[in-house]
C-alpha positions in Angstrom: -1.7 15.2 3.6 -0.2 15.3 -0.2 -2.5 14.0 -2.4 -1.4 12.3 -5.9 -3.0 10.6 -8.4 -2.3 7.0 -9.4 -0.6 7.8 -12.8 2.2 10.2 -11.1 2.5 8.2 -8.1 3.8 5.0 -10.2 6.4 7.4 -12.3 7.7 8.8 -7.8 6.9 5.6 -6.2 10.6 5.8 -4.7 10.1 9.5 -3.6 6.3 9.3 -2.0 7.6 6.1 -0.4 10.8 7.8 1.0 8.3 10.9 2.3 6.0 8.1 3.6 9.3 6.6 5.7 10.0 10.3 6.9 6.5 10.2 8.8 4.4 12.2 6.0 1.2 10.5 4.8 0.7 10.3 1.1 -3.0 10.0 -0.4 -3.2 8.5 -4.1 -6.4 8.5 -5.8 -8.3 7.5 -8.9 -10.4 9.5 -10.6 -10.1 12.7 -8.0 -11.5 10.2 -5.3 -9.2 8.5 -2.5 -7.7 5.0 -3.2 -5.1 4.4 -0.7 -3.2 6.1 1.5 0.9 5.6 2.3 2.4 5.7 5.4 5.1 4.6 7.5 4.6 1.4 9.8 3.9 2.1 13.6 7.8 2.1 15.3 6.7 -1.0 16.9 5.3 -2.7 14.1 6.1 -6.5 13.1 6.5 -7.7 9.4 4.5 -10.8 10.6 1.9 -8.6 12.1 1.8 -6.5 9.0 1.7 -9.5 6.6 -1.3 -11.1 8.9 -3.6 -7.7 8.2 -2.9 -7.9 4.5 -3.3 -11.9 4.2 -7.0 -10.5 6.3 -7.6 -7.7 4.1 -7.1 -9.9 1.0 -9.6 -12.6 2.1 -12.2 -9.9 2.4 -11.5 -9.2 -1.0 -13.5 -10.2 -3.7 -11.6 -10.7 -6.7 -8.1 -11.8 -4.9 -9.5 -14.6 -3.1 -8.0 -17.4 -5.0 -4.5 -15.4 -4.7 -1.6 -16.0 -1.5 0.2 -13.1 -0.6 3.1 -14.5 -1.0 2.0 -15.1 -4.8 1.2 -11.8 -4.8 4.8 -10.3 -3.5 6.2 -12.9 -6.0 4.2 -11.2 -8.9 5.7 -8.1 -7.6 2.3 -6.8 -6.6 2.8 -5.7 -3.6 
């Protein structure tokens, strides 16, 4: 797994999210520790399926509670 930190990955975001597409998982990190990592979706994956785990992941989240993901995507956050 290729491991980048946050600060590089926003200046590749188009090439780690191309490798990502290509089947290769990407791990960013902050501060040397592990954030996030990027992959590609399951061949079978839905969009609605995919937008249902993040609208579940962002209700567990503490300090996006009050935020939609479509505000979110709007905001160009995600």
């Amino acid at each position: 797994m290729y491991s980048v930190g946050l600060f590089e990955a926003k200046q590749k975001l188009s090439e780690l999210v191309e490798r990502a597409r290509r089947g290769e998982k990407i791990a960013l990190t902050r501060r040397g520790k592990l954030a996030a990592v990027l992959t590609s979706p399951p061949a079978e994956a839905n969009l609605k399926e995919i937008f249902n785990d993040i609208e579940k992941n962002r209700k567990r989240s503490r300090w996006r509670r009050r935020l939609k993901t479509k505000d979110l995507i709007e905001q160009g956050r995600i």
